[in-house]
C-alpha positions in Angstrom: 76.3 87.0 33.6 76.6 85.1 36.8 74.4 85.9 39.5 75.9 86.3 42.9 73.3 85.4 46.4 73.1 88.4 48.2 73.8 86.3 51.1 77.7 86.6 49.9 77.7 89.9 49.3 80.0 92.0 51.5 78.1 93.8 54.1 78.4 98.0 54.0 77.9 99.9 57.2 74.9 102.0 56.9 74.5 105.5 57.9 72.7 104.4 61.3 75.1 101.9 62.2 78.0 104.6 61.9 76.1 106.9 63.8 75.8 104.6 66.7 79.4 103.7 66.9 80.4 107.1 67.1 78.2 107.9 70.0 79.2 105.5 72.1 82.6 107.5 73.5 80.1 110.5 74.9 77.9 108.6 76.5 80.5 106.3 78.2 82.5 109.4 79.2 79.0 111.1 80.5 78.4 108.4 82.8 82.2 108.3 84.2 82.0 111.8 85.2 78.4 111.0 86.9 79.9 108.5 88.8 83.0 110.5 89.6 81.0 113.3 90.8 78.6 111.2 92.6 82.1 109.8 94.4 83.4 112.9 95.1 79.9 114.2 96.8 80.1 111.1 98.6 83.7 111.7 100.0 83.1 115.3 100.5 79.5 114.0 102.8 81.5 111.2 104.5 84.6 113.9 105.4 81.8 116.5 106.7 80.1 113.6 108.4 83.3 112.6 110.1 84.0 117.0 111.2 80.7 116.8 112.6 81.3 113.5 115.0 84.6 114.8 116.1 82.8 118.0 116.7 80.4 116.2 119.1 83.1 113.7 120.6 86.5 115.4 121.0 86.5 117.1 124.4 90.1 118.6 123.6 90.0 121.6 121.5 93.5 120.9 120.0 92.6 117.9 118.5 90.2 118.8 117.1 91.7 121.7 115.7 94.3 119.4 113.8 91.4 117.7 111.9 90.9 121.1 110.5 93.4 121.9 107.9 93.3 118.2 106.8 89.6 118.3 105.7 89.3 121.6 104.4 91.8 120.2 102.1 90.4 117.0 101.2 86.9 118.5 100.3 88.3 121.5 98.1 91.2 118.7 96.8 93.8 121.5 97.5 97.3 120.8 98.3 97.2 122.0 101.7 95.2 124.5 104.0 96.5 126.2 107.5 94.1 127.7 110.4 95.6 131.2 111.7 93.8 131.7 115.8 94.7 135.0 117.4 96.6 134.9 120.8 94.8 136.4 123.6 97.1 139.6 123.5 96.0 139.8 119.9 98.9 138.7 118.1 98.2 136.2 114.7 99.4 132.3 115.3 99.6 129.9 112.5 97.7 127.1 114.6 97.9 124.0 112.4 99.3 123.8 108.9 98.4 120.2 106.6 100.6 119.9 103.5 100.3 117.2 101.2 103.9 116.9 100.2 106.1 116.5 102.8 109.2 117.9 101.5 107.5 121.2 100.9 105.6 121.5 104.5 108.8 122.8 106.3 109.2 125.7 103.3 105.6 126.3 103.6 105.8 126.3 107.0 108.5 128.7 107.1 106.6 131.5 104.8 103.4 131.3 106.5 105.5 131.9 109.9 106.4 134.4 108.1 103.5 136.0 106.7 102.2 136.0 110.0 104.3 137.8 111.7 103.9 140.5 109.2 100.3 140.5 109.4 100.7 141.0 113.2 103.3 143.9 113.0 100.4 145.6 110.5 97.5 144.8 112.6 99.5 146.3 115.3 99.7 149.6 113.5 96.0 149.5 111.6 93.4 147.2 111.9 93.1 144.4 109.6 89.6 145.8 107.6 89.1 142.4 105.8 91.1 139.3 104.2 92.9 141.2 101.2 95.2 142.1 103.0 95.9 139.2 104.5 95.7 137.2 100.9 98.4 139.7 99.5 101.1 138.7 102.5 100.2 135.0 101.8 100.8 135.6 97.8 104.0 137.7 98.7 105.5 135.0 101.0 104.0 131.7 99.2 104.9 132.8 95.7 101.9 134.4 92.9 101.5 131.0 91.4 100.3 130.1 94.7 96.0 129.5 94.3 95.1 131.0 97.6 91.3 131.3 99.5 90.6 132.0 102.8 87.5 133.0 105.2 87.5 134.2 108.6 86.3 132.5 111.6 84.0 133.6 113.7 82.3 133.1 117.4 79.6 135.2 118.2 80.2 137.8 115.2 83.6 138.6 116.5 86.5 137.4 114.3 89.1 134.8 116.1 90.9 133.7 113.1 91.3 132.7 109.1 91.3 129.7 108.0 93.4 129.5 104.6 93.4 126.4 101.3 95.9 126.8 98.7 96.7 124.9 95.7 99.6 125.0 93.3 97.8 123.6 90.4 97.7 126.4 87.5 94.5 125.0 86.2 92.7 124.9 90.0 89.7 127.8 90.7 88.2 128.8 93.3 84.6 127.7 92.5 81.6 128.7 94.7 81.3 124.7 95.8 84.7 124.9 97.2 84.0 128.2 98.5 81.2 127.4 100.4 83.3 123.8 101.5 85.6 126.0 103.4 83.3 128.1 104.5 81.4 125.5 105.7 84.7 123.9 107.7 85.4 127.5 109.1 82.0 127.6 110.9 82.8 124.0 112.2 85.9 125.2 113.3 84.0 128.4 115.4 81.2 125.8 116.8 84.2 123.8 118.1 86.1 127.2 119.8 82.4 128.5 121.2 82.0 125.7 122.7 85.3 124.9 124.7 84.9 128.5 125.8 81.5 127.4 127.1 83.2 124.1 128.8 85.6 126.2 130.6 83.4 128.4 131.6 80.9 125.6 133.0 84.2 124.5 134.5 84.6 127.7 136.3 81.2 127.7 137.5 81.4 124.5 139.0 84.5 125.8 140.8 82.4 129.1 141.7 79.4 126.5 142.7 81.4 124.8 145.0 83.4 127.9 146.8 80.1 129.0 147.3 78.6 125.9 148.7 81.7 125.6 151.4 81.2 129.4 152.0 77.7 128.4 152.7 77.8 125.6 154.9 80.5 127.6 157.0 77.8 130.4 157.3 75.3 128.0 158.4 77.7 127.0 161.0 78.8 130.1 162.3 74.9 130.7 163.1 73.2 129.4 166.2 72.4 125.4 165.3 70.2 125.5 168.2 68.2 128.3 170.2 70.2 127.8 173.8 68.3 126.7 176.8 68.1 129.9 179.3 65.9 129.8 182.6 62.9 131.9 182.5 62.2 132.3 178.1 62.2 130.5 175.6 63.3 131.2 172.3 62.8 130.1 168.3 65.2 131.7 165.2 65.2 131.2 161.4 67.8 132.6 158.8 66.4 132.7 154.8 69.1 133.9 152.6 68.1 135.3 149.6 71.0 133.5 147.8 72.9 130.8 149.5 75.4 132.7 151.3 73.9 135.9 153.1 74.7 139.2 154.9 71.9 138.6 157.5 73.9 137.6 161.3 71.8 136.5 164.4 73.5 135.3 167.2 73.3 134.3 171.2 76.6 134.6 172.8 76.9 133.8 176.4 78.6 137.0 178.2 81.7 136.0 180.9 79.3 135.9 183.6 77.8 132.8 182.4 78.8 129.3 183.7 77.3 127.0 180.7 78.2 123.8 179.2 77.3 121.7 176.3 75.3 118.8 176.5 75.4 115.7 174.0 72.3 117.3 171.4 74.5 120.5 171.7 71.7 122.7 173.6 73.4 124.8 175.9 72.0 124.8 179.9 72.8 127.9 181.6 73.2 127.9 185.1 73.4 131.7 185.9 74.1 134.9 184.1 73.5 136.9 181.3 73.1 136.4 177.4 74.1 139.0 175.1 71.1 138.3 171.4 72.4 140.3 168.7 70.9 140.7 165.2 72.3 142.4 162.3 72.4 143.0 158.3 74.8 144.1 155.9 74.1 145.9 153.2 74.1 143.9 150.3 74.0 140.1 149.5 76.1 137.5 148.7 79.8 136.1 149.2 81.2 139.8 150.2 78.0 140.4 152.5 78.9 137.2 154.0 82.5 138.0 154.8 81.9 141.0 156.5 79.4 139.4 158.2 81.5 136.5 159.4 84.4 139.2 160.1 82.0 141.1 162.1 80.7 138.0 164.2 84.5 137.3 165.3 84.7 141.0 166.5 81.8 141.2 168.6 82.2 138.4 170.7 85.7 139.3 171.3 83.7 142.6 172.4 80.7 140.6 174.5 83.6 139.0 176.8 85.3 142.4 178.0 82.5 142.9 179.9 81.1 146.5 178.7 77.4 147.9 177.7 75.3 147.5 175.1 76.4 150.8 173.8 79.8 150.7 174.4 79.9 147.5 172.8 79.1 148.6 169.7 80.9 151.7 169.6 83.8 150.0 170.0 83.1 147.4 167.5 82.0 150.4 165.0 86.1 151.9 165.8 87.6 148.6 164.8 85.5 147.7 161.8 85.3 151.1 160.0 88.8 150.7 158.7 87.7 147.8 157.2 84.4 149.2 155.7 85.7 152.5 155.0 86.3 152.0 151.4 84.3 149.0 150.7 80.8 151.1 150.5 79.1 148.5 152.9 77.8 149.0 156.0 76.3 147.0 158.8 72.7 147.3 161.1 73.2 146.3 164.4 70.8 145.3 167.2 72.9 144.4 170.6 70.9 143.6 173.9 71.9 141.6 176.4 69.1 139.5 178.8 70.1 139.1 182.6 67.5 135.9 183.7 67.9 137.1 187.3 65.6 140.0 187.1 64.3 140.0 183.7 65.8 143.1 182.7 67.0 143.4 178.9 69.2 146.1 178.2 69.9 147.2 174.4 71.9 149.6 171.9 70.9 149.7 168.2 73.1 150.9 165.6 70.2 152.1 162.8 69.0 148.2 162.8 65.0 147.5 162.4 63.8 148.6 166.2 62.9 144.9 167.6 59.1 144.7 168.4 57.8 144.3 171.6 54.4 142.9 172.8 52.9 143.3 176.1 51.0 140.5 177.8 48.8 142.6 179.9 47.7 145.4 177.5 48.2 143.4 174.3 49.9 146.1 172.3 53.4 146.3 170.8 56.0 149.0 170.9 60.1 149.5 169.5 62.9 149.3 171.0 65.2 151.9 170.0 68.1 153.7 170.6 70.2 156.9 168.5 73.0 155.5 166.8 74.9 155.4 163.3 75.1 152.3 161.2 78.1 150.1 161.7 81.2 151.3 159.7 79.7 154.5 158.4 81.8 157.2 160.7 84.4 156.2 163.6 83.2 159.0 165.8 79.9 157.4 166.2 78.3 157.5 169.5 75.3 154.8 170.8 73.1 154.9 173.6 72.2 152.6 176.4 68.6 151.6 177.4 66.6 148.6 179.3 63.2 147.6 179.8 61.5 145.5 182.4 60.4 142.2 180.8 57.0 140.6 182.4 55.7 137.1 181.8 54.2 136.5 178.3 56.0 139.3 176.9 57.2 138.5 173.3 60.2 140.5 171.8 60.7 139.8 168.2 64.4 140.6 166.3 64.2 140.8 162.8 65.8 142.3 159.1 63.9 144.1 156.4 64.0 141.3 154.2 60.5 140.7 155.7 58.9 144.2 155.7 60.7 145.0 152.0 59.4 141.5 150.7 57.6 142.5 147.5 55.0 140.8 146.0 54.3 140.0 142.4 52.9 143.1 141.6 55.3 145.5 143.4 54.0 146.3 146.6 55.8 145.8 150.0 54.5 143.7 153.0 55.7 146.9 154.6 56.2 147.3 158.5 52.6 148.3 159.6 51.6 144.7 158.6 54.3 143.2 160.1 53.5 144.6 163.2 49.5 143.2 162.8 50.9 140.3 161.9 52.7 140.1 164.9 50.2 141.4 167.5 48.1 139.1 165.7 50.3 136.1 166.0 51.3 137.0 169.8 46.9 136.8 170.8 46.4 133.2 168.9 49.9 131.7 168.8 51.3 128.8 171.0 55.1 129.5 171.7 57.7 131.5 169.5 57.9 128.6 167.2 54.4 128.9 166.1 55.0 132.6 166.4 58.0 132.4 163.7 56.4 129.7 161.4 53.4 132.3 161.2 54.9 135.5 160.3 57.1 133.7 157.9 54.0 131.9 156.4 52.3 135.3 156.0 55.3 137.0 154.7 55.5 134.3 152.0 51.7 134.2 150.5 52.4 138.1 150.4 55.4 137.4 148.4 53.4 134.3 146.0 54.8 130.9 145.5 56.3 131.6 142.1 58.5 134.9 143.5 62.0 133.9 144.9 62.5 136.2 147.4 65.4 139.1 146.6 66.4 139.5 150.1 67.9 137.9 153.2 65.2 137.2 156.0 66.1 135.9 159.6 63.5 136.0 162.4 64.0 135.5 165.9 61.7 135.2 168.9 62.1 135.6 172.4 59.3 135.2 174.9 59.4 135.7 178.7 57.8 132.5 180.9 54.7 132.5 182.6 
C-alpha cells in the first residue's frame, strides 16, 4: 500500500464553505435595493427641494403650475399626472397635463378634455360630494386598466381643484408613500394659488393706496393752505382726519364785495369787504365723505358769489344738493357766517352743525351761536334762519366738528361738550392768539383721547378772534 501526502489530496468543500457561497446572492441583492431606495429618497428630496424653490422664486402662477404635473409624476414614478383648477364661473379646466410618452399625450389629452367636461355638466346638476366620482369619469374615459389617484386641492379649506397621477403599469399600487407624495405636491400646489391671490390682492391695495393718497392730497388742497390776512382779526385753522381722506370742510371764501389779491407766500390781503367762514361735516368718513364734501365745497361758493344771506344761502344749497344725497343716506352739518370788517358785525345760519362758541372779552363767559335749521340734504323744503351779533375787541369765536367733543378715550368715555367749552374759556383767559388757542384745545383733546388711541373721527378747529 502506497501512502499518498495529504497535501495531494483533492480538496472537498465543507459544509461551511457551501453555506457561505450560497449566501452571498442575498446579501448582494439586500444592499442594491438599500442603495436603490436610498437613490430614490434622494431623487424624491431633491424634486421636493426643487417644488419648494420654485415655490419661493416664481412670481408667475402659470409657471409654476406646469412644474406640477411633472413632479407629482417623477416622485410617485407614474406615467403621467394632470392638475384640474375650476374656472371662476365654476366650470372644471384641465390646467396642465405631463405625459411621459409623447405619442399617447394627445389621446390622453383628448379623454381627460373629455372627462372634464362631463364632470362639469354633473357638477352643474349635483354637487361633486367627493373624488369617486370624479375617479369613475377618469376610469370611464382613460380605460379600467388605467391606475388612477387623485386628491383635491385646497386654499383655505375650500376646494379649487384635483390634482390626478396615473400609471399604466398592471403591477403599479397606490401605496401610502406615493399617496402622501401627491398629497404633499397638491398642498404645494394650493400654497402657490393662496399666495398669487394674496399678490394680487397686495396689488390692488397698492392701487387702492395710491387712489387714496391723490384723493388726499387734492383734499388737502381744496382746504385753506393759509388762514387769509383780514383787517381787524386774526385767525388760526387745523383739519385732523380720522383716516387720510375726510368728510370734515372748513373754508374762507371771499364774498363779491371783496377786492383781494394774492401775494407771492399766497396770504391773501383784503382791502375791503366781507368774508363768508364756513365749517361743515358729513356724516361718515372716508373716500365717499370726501366726495360729497368736495361736491359740496364747489356748490357753496358758486352760492357765496350771488350775493344772498346766510340763510338763504344755505337753503339754496340744501335744494341743489338733496338730489344728490337723497338716496345716498348721507347728510351734511353746516355752519355759514359771513364777517363784514367794517363794523364788526358777523352774521350766521347753521344747518344742525355744532353751535360755534363764543367768548366775551369783557364778561369772560362763552355762549352759541345758533340758528333753527335741518341738516344739509335731509328734506328739500327746509327752511334756515338768519342772525348776527356784534363782535367787540378780544372776542374769540371758535368753529368746530364733534370729532373733538365725541373723542373717546381708552376707557369709553367722551371728552364731551361741557369740557370743551372749560377748555375753551380756559384757553381764551391764559392763551396768546388763536394759534396758541387751537394748539391747546387740540393738546387737551388728545391726552383725553391717550397716545396709544388713533382717533375714530375727523377733527378740524378753527379760531377767529376780533383785534384789540
Amino acid at each position: 500500500m502506497i501512502a499518498v501526502p495529504v497535501s495531494q489530496l483533492p480538496s472537498q468543500p465543507t459544509d461551511s464553505n457551501s453555506s457561505a457561497a450560497t449566501d452571498v446572492t442575498p446579501v448582494v441583492a439586500l444592499k442594491e435595493l438599500v442603495a436603490r431606495l436610498h437613490r430614490e429618497q434622494n431623487k424624491i428630496q431633491d424634486l421636493l427641494s426643487s417644488l419648494g424653490f420654485a415655490l419661493r422664486s416664481f412670481n408667475n402662477l402659470n409657471q409654476f403650475l406646469e412644474l406640477i404635473p411633472l413632479m407629482a409624476t417623477r416622485v410617485t414614478d407614474a406615467d403621467g399626472s394632470a392638475l384640474f383648477l375650476y374656472k371662476a364661473n365654476g366650470q372644471v379646466r384641465l390646467e396642465q397635463l405631463h405625459w411621459q410618452d409623447s405619442h399617447q399625450r394627445k389621446h390622453i389629452r383628448k379623454a381627460l378634455e373629455t372627462a372634464t367636461s362631463q364632470i362639469t355638466l354633473l357638477a352643474n346638476t349635483a354637487p361633486l360630494a367627493n373624488t369617486g366620482v370624479l375617479d369613475a369619469q377618469m376610469h370611464r374615459y382613460l380605460g379600467p386598466d388605467m391606475q388612477i389617484f387623485g386628491t383635491a386641492i385646497l386654499v383655505k379649506h375650500a376646494e379649487r381643484g384635483w390634482l390626478y397621477v396615473f400609471s399604466r403599469d398592471r403591477e403599479y399600487t397606490w401605496t401610502e408613500t406615493r399617496q402622501k407624495l401627491v398629497r404633499l405636491v397638491a398642498d404645494q400646489t394650493a400654497v402657490a394659488i393662496e399666495n398669487d391671490e394674496l399678490a394680487v390682492e397686495l396689488r390692488k391695495k397698492e392701487r387702492l393706496d395710491q387712489e387714496l393718497e391723490i384723493a388726499a392730497e387734492i383734499q388737502r388742497r381744496l382746504l385753506p393752505r393759509q388762514c387769509p390776512l383780514i383787517p381787524g382779526i386774526v385767525l388760526a385753522a387745523r383739519c385732523k382726519p380720522a383716516n387720510r381722506v375726510g368728510g370734515d370742510y372748513y373754508d374762507f371764501i371771499p364774498t363779491k364785495h371783496n377786492q383781494f389779491q394774492l401775494n407771492s407766500k399766497d396770504i391773501i390781503s383784503l382791502e375791503t369787504g366781507r368774508w363768508g367762514f364756513v365749517i361743515g361735516d358729513v356724516m361718515g368718513k372716508g373716500v365717499p365723505a370726501g366726495l360729497i364734501m368736495t361736491m359740496m365745497r364747489g356748490m357753496l361758493r358758486g352760492e357765496v358769489l350771488h350775493g344772498n344771506s346766510p340763510a338763504a344761502i344755505l337753503q339754496n344749497l340744501n335744494q341743489v344738493m338733496y338730489a344728490d344725497l337723497e338716496n345716498s343716506h348721507r347728510f351734511v352739518t353746516l355752519f355759514y357766517s359771513e364777517y363784514d370788517p367794517q363794523n364788526r358785525i358777523l352774521s350766521y345760519s347753521n344747518a344742525a352743525h355744532n353751535p360755534p362758541l363764543w367768548w366775551h372779552a369783557v364778561t369772560k363767559t362763552v355762549t352759541r351761536l345758533d340758528t333753527l335749521g335741518m341738516l344739509i340734504g335731509l328734506d328739500t323744503n327746509s327752511e334756515y334762519e338768519d342772525a348776527q351779533v356784534q363782535l367787540e375787541p378780544g372776542d374769540t369765536i371758535i368753529y368746530y366738528t364733534d370729532g373733538l367733543t365725541e373723542a373717546a378715550s381708552a376707557g369709553g368715555d367722551r371728552f364731551d361738550e361741557e369740557n370743551f367749552v372749560d377748555a375753551f374759556n380756559l384757553a381764551c383767559k391764559h392763551c396768546n392768539g388763536p394759534q396758541e388757542i387751537l394748539d391747546y384745545l387740540f393738546n387737551q383733546v388728545d391726552q383725553f383721547i391717550g397716545a396709544d388711541k388713533q382717533n375714530t373721527d375727523d377733527m378740524t378747529l378753527v379760531v377767529l378772534q376780533i383785534q384789540q
